[in-house]
MARVEX-748709 format. One record per residue: residue in one letter; x, y, z of N, C-alpha, C in turn. Coordinates in Angstrom, 3 decimals. Example, Ala and Ser with C-alpha at 12.3 -4.5 7.8 and 13.67 -1.06 7.14 Angstrom:
2
(pt 'a',(13.190,-5.690,7.800),(12.300,-4.500,7.800),(13.200,-3.300,7.800))
(pt 's',(12.850,-2.250,7.080),(13.670,-1.060,7.140),(12.900,0.030,7.870))
This chain:
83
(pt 'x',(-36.934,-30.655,-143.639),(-36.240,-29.619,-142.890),(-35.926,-28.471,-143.859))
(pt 'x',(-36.374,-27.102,-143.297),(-36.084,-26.247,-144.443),(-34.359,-26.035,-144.658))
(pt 'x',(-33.851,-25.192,-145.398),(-32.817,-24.615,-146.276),(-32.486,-23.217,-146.354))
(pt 'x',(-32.009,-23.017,-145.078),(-31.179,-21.675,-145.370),(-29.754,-21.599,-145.644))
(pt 'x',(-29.478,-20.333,-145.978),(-28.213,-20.044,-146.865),(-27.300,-18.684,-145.760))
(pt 'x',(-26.529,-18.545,-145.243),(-26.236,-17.607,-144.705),(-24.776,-16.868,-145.319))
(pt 'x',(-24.694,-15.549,-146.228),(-23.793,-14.955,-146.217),(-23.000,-14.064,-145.200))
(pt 'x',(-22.289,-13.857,-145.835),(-21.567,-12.748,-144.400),(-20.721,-11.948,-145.981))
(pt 'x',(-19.831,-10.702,-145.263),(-19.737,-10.028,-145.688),(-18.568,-8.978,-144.581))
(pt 'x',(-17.525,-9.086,-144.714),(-16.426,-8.367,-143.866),(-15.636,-7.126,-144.054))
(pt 'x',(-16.644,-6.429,-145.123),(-15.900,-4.833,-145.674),(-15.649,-5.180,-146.828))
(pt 'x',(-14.976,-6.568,-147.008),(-14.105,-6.372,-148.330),(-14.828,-7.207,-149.500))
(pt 'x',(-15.013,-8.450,-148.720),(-15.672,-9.394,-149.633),(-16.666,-9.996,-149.313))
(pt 'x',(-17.838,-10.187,-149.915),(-18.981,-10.560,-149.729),(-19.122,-12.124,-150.069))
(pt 'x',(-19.288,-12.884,-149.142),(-19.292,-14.417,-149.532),(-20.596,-14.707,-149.113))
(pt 'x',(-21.217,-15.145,-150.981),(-22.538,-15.421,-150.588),(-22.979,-17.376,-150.633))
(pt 'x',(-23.014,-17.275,-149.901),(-23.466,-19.029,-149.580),(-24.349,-19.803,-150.446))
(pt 'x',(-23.705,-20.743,-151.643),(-24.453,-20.734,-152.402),(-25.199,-22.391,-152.294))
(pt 'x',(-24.319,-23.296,-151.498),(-25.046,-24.623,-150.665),(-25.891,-24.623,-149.544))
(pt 'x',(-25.797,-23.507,-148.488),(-27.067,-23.513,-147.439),(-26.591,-24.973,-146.651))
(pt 'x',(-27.996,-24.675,-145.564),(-27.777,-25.467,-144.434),(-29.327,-25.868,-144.341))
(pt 'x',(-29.329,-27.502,-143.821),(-30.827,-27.717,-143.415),(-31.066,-27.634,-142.391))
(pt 'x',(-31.600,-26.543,-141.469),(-31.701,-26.681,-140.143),(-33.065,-26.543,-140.062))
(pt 'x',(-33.554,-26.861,-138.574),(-35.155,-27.434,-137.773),(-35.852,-26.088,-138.156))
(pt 'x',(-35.045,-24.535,-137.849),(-35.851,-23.513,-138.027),(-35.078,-22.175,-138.324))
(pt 'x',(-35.761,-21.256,-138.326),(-35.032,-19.533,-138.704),(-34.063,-19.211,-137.148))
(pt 'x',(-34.450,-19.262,-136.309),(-34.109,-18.733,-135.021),(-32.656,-19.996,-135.233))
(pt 'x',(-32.398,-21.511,-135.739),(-30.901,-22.035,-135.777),(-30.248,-21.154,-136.565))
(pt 'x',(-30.890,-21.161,-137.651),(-29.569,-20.352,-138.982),(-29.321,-18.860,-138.076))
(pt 'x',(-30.405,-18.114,-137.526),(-29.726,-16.788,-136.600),(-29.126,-16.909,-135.288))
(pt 'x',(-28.850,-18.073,-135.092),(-27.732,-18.500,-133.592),(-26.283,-18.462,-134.976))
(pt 'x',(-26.315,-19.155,-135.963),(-24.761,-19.344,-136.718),(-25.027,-18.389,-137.448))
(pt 'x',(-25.736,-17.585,-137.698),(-24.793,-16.430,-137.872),(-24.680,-15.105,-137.175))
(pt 'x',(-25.208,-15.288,-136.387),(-24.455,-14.292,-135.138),(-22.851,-15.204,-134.695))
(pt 'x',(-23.201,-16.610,-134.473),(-22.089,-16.739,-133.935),(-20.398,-16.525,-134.979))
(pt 'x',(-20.862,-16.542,-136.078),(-20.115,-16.666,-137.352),(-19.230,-15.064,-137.060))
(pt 'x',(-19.869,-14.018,-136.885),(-19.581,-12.305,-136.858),(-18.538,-12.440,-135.863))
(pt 'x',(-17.536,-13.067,-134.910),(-16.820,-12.742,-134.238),(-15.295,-13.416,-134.829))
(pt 'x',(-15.784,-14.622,-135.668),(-14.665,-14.947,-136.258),(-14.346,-14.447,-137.756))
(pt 'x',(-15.422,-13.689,-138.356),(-15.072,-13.069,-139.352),(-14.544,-11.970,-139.036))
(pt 'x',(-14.872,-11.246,-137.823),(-14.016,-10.049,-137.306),(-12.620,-10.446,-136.637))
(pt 'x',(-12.425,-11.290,-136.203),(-10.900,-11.918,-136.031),(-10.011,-12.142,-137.059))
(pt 'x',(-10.776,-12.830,-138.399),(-9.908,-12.823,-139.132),(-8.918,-11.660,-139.786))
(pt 'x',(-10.132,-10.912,-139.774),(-9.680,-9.022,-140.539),(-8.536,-8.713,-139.125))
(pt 'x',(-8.801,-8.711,-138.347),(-8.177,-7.649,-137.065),(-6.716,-7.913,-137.443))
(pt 'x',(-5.699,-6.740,-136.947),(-6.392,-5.479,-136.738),(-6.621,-4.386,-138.366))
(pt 'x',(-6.993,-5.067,-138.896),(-6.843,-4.291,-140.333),(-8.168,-2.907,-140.150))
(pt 'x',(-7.675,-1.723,-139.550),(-7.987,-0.814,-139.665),(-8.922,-0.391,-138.567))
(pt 'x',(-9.120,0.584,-137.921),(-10.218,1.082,-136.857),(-11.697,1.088,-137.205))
(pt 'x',(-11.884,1.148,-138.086),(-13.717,1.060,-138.848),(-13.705,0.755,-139.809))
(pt 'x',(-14.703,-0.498,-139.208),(-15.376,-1.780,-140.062),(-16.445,-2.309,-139.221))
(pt 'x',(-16.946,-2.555,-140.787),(-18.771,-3.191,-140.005),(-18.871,-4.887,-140.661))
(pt 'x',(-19.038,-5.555,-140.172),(-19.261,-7.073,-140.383),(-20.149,-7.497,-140.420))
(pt 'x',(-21.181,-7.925,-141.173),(-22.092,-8.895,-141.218),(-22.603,-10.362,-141.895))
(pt 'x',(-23.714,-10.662,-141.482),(-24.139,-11.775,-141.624),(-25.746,-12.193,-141.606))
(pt 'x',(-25.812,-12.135,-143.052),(-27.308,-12.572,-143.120),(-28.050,-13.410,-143.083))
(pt 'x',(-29.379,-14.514,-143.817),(-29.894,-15.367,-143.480),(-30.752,-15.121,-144.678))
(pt 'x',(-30.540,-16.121,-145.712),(-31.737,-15.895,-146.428),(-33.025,-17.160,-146.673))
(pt 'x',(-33.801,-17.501,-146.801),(-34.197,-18.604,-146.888),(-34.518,-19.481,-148.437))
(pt 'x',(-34.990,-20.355,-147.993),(-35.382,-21.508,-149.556),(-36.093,-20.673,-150.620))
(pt 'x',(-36.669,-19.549,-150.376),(-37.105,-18.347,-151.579),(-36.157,-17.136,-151.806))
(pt 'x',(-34.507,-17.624,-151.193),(-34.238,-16.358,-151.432),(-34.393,-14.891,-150.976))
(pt 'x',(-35.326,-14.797,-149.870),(-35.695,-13.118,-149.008),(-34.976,-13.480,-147.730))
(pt 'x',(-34.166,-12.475,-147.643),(-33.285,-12.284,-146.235),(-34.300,-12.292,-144.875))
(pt 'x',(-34.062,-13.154,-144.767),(-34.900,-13.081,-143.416),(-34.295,-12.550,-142.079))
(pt 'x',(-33.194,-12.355,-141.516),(-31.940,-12.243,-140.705),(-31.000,-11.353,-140.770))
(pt 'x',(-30.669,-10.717,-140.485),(-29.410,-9.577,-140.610),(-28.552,-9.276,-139.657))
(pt 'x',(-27.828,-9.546,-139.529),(-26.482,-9.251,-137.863),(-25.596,-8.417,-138.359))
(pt 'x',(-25.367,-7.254,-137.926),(-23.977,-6.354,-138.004),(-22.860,-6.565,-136.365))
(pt 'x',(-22.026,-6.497,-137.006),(-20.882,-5.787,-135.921),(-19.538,-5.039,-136.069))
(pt 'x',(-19.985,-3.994,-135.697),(-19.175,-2.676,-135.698),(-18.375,-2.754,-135.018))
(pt 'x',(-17.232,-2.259,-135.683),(-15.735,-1.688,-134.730),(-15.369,-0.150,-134.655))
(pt 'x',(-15.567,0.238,-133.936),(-15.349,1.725,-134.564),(-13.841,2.228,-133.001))
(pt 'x',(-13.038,2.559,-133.664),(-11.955,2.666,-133.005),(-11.525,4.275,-133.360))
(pt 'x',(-10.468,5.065,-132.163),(-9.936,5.979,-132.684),(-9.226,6.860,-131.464))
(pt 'x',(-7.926,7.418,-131.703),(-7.489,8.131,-130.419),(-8.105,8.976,-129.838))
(pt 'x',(-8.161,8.975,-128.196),(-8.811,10.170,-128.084),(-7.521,11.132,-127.329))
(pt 'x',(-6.312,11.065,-127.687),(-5.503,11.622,-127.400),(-4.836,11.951,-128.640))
(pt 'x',(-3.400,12.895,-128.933),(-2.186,12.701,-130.130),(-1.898,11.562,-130.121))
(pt 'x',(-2.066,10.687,-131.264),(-1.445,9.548,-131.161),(0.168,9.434,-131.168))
(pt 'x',(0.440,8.717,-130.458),(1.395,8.417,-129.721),(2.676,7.758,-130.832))
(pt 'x',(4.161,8.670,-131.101),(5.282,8.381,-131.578),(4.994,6.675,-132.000))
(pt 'x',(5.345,6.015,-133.304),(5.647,4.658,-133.433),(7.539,4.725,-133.005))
């Protein structure tokens, strides 16, 4: 079974996966880490209106095979409003 490695990366810190996963194929390791991008963006929230999150996929040679972003891009479209 091959050996991919999936980092992610949340603005601030880049955690690169240095044990990997043995899964059946490329298309498993890009289901976990897409699914991975919503809880790395939970963790941050709400720390700031724009930020980009991702999550890559590299394989048993090392070449990224995979790439997932997810963007937040936030901002008033009014005066923001007295705290």
């Amino acid at each position: 079974m091959p050996r991919f490695f999936i980092d992610t990366d949340d603005g601030d810190t880049f955690v690169e996966d240095d044990e990997g996963l043995d899964l059946p194929d490329s298309e498993a390791a890009r289901e976990i880490a897409l699914r991975a991008l919503p809880d790395i963006a939970r963790d941050k929230m709400p720390d700031g209106d724009d930020r980009t999150f991702r999550a890559s996929v590299r394989d048993e040679t090392a070449a990224v095979i995979y790439e997932a972003t997810l963007t937040l891009a936030g901002g008033w479209k009014v005066d923001r409003p007295p705290s």
